[in-house]
ZATORNU-987346 format. One record per residue (C-alpha): residue number from 0; y, x, z. Coordinates in Angstrom, 2 decimals. Layout:
// ZATORNU-987346
<r vexse="NUM" py="Y" px="X" pz="Z"/>
...
***
This chain:
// ZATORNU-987346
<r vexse="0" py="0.18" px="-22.92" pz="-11.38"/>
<r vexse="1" py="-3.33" px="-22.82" pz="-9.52"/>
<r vexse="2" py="-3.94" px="-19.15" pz="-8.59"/>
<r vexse="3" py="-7.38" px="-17.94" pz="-7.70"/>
<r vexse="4" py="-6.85" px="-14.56" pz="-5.54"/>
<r vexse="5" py="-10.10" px="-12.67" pz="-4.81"/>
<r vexse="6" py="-9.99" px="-9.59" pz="-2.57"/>
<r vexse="7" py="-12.35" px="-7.13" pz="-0.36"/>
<r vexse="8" py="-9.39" px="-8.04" pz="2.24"/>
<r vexse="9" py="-6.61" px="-10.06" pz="3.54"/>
<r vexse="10" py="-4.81" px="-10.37" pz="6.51"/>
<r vexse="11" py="-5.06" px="-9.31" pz="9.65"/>
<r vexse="12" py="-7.16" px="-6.62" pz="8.43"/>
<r vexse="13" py="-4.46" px="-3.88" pz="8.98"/>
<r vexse="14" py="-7.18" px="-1.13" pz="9.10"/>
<r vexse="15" py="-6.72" px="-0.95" pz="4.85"/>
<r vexse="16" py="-3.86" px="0.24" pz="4.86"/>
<r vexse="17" py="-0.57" px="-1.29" pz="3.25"/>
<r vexse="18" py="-2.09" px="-3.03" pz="1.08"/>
<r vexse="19" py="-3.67" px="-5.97" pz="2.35"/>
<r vexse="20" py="-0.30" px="-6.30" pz="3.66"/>
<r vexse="21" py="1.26" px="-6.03" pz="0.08"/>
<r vexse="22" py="-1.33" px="-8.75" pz="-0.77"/>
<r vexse="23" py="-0.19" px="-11.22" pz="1.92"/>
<r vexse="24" py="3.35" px="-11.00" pz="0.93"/>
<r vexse="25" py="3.07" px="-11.39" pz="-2.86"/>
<r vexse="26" py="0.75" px="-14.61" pz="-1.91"/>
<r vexse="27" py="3.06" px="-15.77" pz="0.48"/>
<r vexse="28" py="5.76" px="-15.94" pz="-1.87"/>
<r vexse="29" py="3.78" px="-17.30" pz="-4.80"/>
<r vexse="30" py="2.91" px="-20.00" pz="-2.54"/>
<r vexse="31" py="6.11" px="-21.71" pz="-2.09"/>
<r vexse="32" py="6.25" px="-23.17" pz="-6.14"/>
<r vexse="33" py="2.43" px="-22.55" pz="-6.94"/>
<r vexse="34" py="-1.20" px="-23.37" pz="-5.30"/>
<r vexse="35" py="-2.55" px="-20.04" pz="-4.18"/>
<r vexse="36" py="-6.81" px="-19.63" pz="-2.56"/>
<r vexse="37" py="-7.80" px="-16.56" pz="-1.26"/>
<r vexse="38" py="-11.27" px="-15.72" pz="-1.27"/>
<r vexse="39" py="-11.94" px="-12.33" pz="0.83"/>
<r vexse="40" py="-14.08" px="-10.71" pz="3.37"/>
<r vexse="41" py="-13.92" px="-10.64" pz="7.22"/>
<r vexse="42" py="-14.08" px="-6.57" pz="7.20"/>
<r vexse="43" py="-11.39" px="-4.56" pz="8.81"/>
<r vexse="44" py="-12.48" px="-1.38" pz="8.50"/>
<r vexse="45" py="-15.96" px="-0.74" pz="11.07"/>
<r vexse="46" py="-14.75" px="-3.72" pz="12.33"/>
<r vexse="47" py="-14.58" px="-7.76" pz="11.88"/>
<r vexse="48" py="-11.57" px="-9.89" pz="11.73"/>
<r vexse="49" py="-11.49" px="-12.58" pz="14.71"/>
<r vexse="50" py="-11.61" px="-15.47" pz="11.99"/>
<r vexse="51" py="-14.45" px="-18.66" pz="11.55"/>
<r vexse="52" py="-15.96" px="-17.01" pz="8.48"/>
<r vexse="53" py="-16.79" px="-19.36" pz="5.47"/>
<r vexse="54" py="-14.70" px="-21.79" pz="6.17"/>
<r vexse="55" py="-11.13" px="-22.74" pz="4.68"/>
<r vexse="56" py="-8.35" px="-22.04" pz="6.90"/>
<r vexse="57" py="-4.76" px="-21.63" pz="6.63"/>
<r vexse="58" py="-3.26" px="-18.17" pz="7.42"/>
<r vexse="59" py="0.60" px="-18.98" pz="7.76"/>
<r vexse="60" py="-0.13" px="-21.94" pz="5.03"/>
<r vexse="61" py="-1.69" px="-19.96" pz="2.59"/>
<r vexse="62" py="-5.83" px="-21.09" pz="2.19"/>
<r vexse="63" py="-7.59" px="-18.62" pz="2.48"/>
<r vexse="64" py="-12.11" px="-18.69" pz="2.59"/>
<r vexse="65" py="-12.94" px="-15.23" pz="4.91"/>
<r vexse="66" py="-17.07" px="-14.72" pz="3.60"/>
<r vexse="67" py="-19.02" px="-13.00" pz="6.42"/>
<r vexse="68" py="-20.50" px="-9.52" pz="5.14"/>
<r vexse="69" py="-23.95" px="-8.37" pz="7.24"/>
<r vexse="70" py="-25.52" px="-6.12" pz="4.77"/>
<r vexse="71" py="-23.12" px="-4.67" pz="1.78"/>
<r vexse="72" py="-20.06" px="-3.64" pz="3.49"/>
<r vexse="73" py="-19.13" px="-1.04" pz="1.35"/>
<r vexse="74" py="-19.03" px="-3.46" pz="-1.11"/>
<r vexse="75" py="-17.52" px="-6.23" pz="0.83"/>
<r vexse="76" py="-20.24" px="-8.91" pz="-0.79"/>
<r vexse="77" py="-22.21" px="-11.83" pz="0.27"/>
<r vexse="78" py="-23.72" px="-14.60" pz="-1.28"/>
<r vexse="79" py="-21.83" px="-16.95" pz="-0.33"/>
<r vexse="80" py="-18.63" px="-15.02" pz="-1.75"/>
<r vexse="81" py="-20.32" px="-15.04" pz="-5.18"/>
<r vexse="82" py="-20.74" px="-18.37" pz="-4.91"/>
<r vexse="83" py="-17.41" px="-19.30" pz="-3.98"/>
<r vexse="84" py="-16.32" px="-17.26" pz="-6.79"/>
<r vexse="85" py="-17.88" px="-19.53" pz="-8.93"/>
<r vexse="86" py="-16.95" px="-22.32" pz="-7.64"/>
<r vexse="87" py="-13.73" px="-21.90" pz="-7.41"/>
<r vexse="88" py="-12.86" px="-20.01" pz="-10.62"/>
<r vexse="89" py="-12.94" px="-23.51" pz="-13.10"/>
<r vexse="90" py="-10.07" px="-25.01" pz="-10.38"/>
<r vexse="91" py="-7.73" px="-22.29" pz="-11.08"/>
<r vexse="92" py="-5.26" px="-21.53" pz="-14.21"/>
<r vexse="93" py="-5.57" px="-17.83" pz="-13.68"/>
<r vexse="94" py="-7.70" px="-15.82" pz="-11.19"/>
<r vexse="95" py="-6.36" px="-12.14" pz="-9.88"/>
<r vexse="96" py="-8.80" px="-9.82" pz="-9.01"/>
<r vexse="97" py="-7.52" px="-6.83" pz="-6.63"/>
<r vexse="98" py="-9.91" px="-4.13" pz="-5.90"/>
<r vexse="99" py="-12.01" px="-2.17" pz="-8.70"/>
<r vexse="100" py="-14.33" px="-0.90" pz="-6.01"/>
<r vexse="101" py="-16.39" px="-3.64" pz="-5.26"/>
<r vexse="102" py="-19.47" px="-5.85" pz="-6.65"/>
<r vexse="103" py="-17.57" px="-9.62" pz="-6.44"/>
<r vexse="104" py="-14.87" px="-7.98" pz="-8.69"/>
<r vexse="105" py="-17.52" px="-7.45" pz="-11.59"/>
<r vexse="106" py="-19.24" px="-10.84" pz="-10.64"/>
<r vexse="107" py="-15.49" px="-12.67" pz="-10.82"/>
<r vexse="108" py="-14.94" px="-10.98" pz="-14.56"/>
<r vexse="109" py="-18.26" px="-12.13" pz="-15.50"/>
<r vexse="110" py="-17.77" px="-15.50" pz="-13.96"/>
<r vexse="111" py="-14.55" px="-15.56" pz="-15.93"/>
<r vexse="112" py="-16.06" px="-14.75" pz="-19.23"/>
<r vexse="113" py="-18.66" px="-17.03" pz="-18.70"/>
<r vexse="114" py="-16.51" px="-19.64" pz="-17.64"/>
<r vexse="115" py="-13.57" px="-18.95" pz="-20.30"/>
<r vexse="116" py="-11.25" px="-18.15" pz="-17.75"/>
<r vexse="117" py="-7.94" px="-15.92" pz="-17.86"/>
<r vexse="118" py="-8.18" px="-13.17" pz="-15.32"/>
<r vexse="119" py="-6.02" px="-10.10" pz="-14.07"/>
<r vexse="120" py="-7.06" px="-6.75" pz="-12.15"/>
<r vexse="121" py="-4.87" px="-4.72" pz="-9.80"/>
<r vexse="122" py="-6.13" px="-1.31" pz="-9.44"/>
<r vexse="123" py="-4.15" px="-0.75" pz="-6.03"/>
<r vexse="124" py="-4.16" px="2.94" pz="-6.22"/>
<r vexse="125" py="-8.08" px="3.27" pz="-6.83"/>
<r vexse="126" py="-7.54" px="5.18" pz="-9.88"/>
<r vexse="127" py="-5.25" px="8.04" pz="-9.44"/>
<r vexse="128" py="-5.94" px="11.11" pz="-10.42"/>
<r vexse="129" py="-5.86" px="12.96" pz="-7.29"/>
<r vexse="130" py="-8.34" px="9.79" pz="-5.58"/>
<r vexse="131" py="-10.91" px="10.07" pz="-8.60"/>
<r vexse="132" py="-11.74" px="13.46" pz="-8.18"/>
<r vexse="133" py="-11.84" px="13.52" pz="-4.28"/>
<r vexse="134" py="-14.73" px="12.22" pz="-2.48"/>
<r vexse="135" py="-17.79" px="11.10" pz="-4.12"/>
<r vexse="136" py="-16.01" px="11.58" pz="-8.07"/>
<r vexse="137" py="-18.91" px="11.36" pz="-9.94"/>
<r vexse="138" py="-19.83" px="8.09" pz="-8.24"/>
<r vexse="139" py="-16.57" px="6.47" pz="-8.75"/>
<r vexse="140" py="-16.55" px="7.44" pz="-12.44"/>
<r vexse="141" py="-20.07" px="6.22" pz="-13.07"/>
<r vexse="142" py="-18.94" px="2.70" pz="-11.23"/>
<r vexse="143" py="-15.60" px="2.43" pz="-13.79"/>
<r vexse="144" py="-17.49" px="3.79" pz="-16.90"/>
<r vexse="145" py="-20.98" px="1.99" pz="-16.31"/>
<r vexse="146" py="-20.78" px="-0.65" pz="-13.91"/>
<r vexse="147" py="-16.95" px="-2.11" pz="-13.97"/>
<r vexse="148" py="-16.36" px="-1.95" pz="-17.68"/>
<r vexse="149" py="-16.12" px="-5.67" pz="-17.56"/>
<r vexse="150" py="-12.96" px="-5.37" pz="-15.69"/>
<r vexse="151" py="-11.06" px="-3.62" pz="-18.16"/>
<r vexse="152" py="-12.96" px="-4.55" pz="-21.03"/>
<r vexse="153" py="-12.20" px="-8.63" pz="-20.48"/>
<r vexse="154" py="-8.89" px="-8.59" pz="-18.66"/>
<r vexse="155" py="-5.93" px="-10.02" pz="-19.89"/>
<r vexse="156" py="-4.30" px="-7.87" pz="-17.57"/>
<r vexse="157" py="-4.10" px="-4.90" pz="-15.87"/>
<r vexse="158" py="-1.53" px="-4.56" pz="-12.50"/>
<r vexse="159" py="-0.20" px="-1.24" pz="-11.34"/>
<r vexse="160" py="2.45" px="-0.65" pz="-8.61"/>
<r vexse="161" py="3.34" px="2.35" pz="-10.56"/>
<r vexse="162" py="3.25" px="4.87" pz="-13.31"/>
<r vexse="163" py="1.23" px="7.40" pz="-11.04"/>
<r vexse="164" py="-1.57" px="4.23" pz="-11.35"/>
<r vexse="165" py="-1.18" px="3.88" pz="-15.13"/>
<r vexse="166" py="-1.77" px="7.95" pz="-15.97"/>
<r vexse="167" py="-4.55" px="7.70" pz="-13.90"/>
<r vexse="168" py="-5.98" px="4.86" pz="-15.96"/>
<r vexse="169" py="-5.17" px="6.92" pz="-18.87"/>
<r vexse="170" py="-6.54" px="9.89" pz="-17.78"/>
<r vexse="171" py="-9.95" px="7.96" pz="-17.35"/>
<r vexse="172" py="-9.91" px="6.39" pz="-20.35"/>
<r vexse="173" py="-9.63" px="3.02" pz="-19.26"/>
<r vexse="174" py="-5.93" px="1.95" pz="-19.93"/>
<r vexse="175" py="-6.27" px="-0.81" pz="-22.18"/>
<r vexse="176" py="-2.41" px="-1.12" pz="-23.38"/>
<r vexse="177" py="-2.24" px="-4.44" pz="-21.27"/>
<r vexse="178" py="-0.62" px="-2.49" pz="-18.02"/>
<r vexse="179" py="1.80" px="-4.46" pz="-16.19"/>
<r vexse="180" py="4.06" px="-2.44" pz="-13.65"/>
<r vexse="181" py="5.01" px="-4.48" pz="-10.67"/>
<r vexse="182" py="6.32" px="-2.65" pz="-7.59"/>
<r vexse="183" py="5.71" px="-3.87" pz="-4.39"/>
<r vexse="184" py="8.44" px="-5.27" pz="-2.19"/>
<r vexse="185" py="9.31" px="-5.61" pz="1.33"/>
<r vexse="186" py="10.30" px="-8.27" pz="3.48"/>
<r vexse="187" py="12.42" px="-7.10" pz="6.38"/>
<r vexse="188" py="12.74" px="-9.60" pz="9.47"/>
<r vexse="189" py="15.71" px="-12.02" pz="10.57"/>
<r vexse="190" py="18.33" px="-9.91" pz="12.62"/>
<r vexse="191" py="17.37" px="-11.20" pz="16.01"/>
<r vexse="192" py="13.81" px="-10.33" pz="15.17"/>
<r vexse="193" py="15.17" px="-6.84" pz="14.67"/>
<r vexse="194" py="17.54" px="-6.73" pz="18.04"/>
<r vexse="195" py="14.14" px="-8.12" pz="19.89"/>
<r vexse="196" py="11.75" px="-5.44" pz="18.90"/>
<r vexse="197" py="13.73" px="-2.11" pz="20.20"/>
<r vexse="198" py="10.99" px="0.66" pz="20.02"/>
<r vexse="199" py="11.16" px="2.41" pz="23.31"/>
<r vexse="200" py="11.13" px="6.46" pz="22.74"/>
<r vexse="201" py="11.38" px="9.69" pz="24.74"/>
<r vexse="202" py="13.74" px="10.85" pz="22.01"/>
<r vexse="203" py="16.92" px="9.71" pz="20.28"/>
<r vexse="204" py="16.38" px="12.35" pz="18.07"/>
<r vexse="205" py="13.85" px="12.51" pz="15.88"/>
<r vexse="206" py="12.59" px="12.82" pz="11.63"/>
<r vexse="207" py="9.81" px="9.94" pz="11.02"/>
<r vexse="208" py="6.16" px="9.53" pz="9.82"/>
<r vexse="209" py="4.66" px="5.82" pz="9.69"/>
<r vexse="210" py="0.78" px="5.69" pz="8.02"/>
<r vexse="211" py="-2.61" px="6.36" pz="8.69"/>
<r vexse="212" py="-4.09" px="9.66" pz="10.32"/>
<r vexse="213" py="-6.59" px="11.01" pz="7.31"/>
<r vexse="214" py="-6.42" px="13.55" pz="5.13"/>
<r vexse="215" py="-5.02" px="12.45" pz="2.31"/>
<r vexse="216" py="-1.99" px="11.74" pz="4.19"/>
<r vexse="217" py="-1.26" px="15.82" pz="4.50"/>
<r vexse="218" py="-0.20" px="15.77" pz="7.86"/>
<r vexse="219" py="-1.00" px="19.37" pz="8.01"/>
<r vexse="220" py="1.80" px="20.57" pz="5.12"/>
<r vexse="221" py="4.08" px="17.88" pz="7.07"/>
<r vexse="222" py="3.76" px="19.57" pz="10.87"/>
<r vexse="223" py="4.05" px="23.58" pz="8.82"/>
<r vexse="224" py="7.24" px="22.49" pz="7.14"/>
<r vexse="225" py="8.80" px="20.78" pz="10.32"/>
<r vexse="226" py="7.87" px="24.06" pz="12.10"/>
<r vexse="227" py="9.40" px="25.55" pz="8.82"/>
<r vexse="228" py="12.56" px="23.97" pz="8.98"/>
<r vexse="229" py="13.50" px="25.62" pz="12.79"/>
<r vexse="230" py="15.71" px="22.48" pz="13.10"/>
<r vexse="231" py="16.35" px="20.66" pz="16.33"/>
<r vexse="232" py="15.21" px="16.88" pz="15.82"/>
<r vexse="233" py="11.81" px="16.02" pz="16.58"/>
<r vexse="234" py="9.17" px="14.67" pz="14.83"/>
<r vexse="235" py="7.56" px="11.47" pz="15.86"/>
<r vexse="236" py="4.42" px="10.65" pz="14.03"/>
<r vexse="237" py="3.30" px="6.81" pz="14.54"/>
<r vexse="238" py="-0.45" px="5.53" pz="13.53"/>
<r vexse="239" py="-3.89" px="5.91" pz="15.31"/>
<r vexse="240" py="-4.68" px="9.01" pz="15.94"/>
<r vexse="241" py="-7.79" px="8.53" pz="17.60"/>
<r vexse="242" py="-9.85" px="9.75" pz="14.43"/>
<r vexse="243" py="-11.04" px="13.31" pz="14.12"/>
<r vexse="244" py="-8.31" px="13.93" pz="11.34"/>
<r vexse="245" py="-5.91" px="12.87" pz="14.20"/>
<r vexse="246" py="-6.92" px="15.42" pz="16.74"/>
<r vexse="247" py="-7.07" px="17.99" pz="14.28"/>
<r vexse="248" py="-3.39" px="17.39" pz="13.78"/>
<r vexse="249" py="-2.37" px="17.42" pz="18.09"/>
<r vexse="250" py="-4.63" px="20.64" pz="18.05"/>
<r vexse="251" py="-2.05" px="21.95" pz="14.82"/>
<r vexse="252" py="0.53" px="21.17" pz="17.06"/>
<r vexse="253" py="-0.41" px="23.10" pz="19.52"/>
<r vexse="254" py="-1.49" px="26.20" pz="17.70"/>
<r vexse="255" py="2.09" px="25.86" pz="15.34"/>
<r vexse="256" py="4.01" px="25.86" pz="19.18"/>
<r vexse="257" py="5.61" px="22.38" pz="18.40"/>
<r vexse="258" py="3.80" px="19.91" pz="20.57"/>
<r vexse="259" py="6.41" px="19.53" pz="22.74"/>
<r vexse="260" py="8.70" px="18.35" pz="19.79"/>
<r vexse="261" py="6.36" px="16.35" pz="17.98"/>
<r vexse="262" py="5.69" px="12.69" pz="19.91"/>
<r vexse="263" py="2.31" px="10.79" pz="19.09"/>
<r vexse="264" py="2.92" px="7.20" pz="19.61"/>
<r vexse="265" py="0.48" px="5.02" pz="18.48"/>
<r vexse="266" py="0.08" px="2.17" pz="15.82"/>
<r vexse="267" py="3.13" px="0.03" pz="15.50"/>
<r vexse="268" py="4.08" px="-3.26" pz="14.46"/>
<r vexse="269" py="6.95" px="-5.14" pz="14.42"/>
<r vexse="270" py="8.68" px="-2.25" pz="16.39"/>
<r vexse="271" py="8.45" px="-0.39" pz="13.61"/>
<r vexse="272" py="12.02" px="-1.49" pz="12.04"/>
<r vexse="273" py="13.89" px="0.03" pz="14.99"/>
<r vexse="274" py="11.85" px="3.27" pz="14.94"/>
<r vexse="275" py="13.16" px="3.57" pz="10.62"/>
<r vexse="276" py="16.46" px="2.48" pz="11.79"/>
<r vexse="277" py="16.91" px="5.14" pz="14.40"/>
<r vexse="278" py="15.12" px="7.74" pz="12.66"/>
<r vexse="279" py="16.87" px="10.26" pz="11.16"/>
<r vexse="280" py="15.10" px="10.25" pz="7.68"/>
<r vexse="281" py="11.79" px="8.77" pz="7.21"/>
<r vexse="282" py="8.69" px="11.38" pz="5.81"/>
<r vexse="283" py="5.79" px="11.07" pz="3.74"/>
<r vexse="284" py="3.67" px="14.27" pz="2.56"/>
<r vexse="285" py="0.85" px="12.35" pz="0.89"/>
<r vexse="286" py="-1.50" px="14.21" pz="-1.76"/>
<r vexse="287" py="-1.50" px="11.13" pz="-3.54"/>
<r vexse="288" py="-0.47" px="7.55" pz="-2.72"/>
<r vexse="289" py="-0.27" px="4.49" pz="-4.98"/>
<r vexse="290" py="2.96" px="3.34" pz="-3.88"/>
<r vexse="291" py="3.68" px="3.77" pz="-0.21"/>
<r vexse="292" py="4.74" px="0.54" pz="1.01"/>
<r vexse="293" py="6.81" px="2.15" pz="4.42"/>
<r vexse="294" py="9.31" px="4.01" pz="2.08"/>
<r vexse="295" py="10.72" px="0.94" pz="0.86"/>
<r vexse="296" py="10.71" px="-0.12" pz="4.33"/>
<r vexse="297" py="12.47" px="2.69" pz="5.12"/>
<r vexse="298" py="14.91" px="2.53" pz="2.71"/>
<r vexse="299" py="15.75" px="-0.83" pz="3.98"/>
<r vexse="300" py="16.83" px="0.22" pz="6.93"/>
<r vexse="301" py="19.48" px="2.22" pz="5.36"/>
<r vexse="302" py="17.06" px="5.39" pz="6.46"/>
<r vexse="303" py="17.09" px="8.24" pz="4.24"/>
<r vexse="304" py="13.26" px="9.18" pz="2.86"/>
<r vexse="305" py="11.99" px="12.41" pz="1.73"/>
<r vexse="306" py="8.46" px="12.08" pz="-0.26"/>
<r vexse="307" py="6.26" px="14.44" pz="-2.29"/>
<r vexse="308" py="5.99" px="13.88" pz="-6.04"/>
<r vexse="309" py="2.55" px="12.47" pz="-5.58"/>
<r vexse="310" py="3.78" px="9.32" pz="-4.12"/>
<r vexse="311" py="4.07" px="6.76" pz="-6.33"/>
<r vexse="312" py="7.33" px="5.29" pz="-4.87"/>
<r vexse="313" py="8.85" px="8.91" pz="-5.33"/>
<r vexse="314" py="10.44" px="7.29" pz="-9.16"/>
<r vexse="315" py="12.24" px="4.67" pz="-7.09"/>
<r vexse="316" py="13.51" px="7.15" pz="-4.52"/>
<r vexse="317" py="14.69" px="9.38" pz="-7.29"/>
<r vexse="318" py="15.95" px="6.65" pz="-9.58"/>
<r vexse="319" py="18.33" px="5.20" pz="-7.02"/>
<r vexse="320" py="19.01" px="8.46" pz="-5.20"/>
<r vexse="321" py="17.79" px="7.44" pz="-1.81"/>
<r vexse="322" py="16.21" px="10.36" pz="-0.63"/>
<r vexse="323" py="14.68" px="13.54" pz="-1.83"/>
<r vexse="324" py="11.05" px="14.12" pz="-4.04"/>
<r vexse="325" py="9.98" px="16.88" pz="-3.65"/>
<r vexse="326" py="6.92" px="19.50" pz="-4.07"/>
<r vexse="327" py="4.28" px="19.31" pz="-2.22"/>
<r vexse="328" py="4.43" px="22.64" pz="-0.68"/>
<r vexse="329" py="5.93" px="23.45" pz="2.82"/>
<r vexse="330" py="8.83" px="25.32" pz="1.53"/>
<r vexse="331" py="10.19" px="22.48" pz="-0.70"/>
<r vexse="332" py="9.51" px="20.00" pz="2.27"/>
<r vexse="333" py="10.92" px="22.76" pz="4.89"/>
<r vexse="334" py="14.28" px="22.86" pz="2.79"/>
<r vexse="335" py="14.56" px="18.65" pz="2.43"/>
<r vexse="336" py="14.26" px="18.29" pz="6.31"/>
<r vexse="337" py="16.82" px="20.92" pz="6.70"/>
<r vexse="338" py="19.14" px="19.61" pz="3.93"/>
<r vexse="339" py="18.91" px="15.68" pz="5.89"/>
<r vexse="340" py="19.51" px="17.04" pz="9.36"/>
<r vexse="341" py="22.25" px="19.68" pz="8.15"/>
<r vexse="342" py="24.46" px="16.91" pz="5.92"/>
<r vexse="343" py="24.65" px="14.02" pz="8.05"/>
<r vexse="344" py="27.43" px="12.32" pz="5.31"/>
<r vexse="345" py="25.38" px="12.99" pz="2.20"/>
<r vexse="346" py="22.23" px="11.59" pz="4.63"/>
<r vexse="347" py="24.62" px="8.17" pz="5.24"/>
<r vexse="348" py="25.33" px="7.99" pz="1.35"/>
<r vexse="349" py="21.28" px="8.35" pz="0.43"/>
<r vexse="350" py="20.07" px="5.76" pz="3.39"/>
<r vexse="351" py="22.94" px="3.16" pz="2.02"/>
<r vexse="352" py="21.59" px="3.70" pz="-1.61"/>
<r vexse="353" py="18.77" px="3.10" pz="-0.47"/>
<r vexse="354" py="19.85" px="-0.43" pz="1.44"/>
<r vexse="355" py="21.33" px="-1.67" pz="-1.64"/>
<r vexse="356" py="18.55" px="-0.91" pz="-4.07"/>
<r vexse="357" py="16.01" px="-2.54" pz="-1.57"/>
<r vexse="358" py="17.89" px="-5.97" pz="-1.36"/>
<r vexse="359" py="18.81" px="-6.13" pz="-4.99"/>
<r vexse="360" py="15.32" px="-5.37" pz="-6.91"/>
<r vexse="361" py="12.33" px="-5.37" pz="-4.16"/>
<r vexse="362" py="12.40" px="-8.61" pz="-2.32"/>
<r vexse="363" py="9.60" px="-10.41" pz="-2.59"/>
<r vexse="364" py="10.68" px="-13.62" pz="-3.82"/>
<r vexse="365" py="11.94" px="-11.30" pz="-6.94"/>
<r vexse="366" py="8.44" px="-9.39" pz="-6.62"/>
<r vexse="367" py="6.56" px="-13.09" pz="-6.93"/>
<r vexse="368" py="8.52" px="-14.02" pz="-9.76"/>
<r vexse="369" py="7.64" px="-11.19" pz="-11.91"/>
<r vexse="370" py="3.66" px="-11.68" pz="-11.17"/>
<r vexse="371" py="4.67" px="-15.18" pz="-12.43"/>
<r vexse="372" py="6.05" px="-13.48" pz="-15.72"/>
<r vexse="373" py="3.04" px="-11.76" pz="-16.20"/>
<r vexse="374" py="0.41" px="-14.28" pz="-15.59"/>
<r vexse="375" py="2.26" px="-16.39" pz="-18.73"/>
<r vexse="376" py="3.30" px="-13.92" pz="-20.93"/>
<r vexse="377" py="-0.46" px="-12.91" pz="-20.45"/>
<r vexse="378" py="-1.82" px="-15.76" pz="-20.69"/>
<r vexse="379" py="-0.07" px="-16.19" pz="-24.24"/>
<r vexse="380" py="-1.30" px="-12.78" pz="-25.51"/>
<r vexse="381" py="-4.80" px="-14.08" pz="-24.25"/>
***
């Protein structure tokens, strides 16, 4: 199968979060048995990928076209992207759109209409509840309702990572009955990888938080209900904090009397593995969060994870009994740290239910093959 991919971003552009990286993976593995093209941007956030832009090049074998953006970055478009778009979309069996928020997606569903073309949408968390009527509501529901109708209107599909993304399609009117629920995997690296990339810490220790310093994250309700909990373990929070979200959260610290406890360590990479591994349970206090890629990561490590009900990997956690879900209110998060750190043996039995789920039903080769179930059972509705 010939699989058009078009994206604001793809890898290295680690400044979006989890899911570029999500996007990487599930085009990795549908590149071993199919013919996968990426068309995307060379944005990173306020920055620009080190990458020849409009050119093909391979990014560990996968094609991929990166389209310089001067003058629309917040809508990650160029010419030349449209016109790749075009180009590209009567080569391809099915084309898979994965952003809402951005002018090529509406050009690719027109192009595809046009053109006569099967083509899929992944919302990746744009469309939650909680996002919609944060910042700037009224223009993101004037750009679903008026601008991207095209999207939802012409698909033959709709992908959501969860059912946190399909009420919020609901709630907006735009769920279409064609939702396809596809969880996102994780790929965990060869055992000598692992032993090579020891994280080196001031603590042994310690309950962790792996994401991005902004608001949404609720770093705030995480730091009252560590100081909540009165327990002994510290808390070591890993991202960039250099934003001014970030040192509004040291200055917390210091006014909650916890600084010394909690251990700012920077973005992380590869280390990350042994930081979940040693980590006594791993955190996540997000308002809202499609899916929340480092839970499963997490949970692969045999690590314990306690997340707020707003997370959309919270049905996982609870179906398989990994963790704790929880409230998002410092109490309820107060009481799960205390309950990890205070039952070590029921802790073990979560983190190893956790392990098993992970390698039975979210590798990515499994992940792959259910996009591959959708694109043809689609395709045969279409």
């Amino acid at each position: 199968m010939n699989i058009l991919v078009v994206s604001p971003s793809f890898m290295p552009a680690l400044n979006y979060g989890g899911t570029t990286r999500s996007i990487y993976e599930v085009c990795l593995s549908l590149s071993v048995n199919n013919t996968v093209l990426v068309l995307a941007t060379n944005l990173n956030g306020h920055k620009k990928l080190d990458v020849t832009p409009d050119t093909l090049q391979e990014i560990n074998e996968i094609p991929v076209i990166y389209h310089d953006i001067k003058f629309f970055k917040k809508m990650f478009c160029s010419i030349k992207f449209l016109k790749n778009i075009f180009l590209e979309i009567p080569k391809h069996d099915v084309i898979h759109i994965q952003s809402v928020f951005f002018i090529p997606a509406i050009f690719t569903a027109l192009a595809c209409r046009l053109l006569k073309k099967p083509f899929y949408v992944s919302t990746r968390g744009a469309v939650g509840q909680v996002v919609i009527a944060g910042k700037n509501s009224l223009a993101k529901r004037l750009w679903l309702k008026v601008l991207a109708w095209p999207l939802f209107r012409w698909n033959i599909g709709v992908h959501v990572t969860s059912s946190w993304e399909s009420d919020g399609l609901g709630a907006l009117g735009l769920d279409c009955g064609k939702n396809y629920l596809i969880a996102n995997g994780v790929r965990v690296p060869p055992k000598h990888l692992l032993d090579n990339a020891a994280q080196e810490l001031l603590v042994d220790d310690y309950i962790l938080y792996v994401g991005r310093f902004s608001p949404e994250k609720g770093l705030d309700l995480l730091l009252r209900a560590y100081k909540k909990s009165n327990v002994e373990s510290n808390l070591v929070l890993a991202g960039d904090a250099s934003s001014p979200y970030g040192a509004k959260i040291k200055e917390l610290a210091k006014e909650l009397v916890i600084d010394t406890k909690v251990f700012f360590i920077g973005q992380v990479r590869e280390t990350k593995w042994s930081l979940f591994k040693g980590a006594r349970c791993l955190i996540l206090t997000s308002h809202s969060e499609n899916f929340g890629n480092v839970v499963l990561e997490a949970m692969a490590m045999g690590t314990p994870v306690v997340v707020t009900s707003g997370i959309g990997a919270s049905e996982v956690v609870a179906q398989s009994q990994s963790g704790y879900v929880v409230i998002r209110s410092i109490s309820a998060v107060a009481e799960a740290i205390v309950k990890i750190i205070d039952y070590p043996a029921e802790s073990l039995r979560l983190g190893e239910n956790g392990k098993i789920v992970v390698q039975n039903e979210f590798s990515w080769e499994k992940i792959a093959a259910e996009y591959i179930n959708m694109y043809e059972k689609a395709r045969q509705i279409g």
